[in-house]
C-alpha positions in Angstrom: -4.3 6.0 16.8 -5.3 4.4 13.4 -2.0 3.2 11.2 -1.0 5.5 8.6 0.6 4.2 5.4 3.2 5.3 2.7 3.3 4.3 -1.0 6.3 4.4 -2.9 6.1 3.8 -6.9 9.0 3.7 -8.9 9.8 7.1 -10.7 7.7 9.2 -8.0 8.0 10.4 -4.9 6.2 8.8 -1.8 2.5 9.8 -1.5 0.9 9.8 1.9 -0.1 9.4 4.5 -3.3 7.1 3.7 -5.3 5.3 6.6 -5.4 1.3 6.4 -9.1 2.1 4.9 -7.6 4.5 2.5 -4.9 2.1 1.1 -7.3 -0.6 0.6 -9.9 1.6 -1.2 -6.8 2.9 -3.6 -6.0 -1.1 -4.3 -9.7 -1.5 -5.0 -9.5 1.1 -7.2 -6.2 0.7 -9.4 -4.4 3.9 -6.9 -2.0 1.3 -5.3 -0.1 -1.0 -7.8 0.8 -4.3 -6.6 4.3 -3.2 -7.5 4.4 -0.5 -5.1 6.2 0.0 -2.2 4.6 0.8 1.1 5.5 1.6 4.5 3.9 2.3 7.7 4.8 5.4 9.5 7.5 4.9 12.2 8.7 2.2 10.1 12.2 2.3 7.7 11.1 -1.0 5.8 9.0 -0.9 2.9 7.2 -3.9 1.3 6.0 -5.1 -2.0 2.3 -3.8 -1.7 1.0 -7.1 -3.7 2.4 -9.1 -1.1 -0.1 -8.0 1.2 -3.3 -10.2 1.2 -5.4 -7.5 2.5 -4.7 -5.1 -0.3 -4.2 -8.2 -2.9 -6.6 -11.2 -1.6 -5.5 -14.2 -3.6 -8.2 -15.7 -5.4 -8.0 -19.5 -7.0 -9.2 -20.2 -10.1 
């Protein structure tokens, strides 16, 4: 079964479920923030969604 993913943003509620696929399409597209939280389902823990280098690839100058 594929991962599904919450987002958390800071005066909302969470918004979800969103397949891997999904998330990285919203982060393409300006839907996920880099300052918002997500989680995966099953999971208490949320991170920092611009910590994640497959929704935020770092790029060097």
């Amino acid at each position: 079964m594929a991962s599904q993913w919450f987002i958390s943003r800071v005066g909302a509620k969470s918004f979800g479920p969103f397949t891997s696929q999904k998330l990285k399409e919203l982060a393409s597209t300006g839907g996920v923030l880099a300052s918002d939280m997500i989680r995966k389902e099953g999971v208490d823990k949320t991170v920092k969604a611009g910590k994640l280098k497959a929704l935020f690839p770092r790029t060097s100058l």
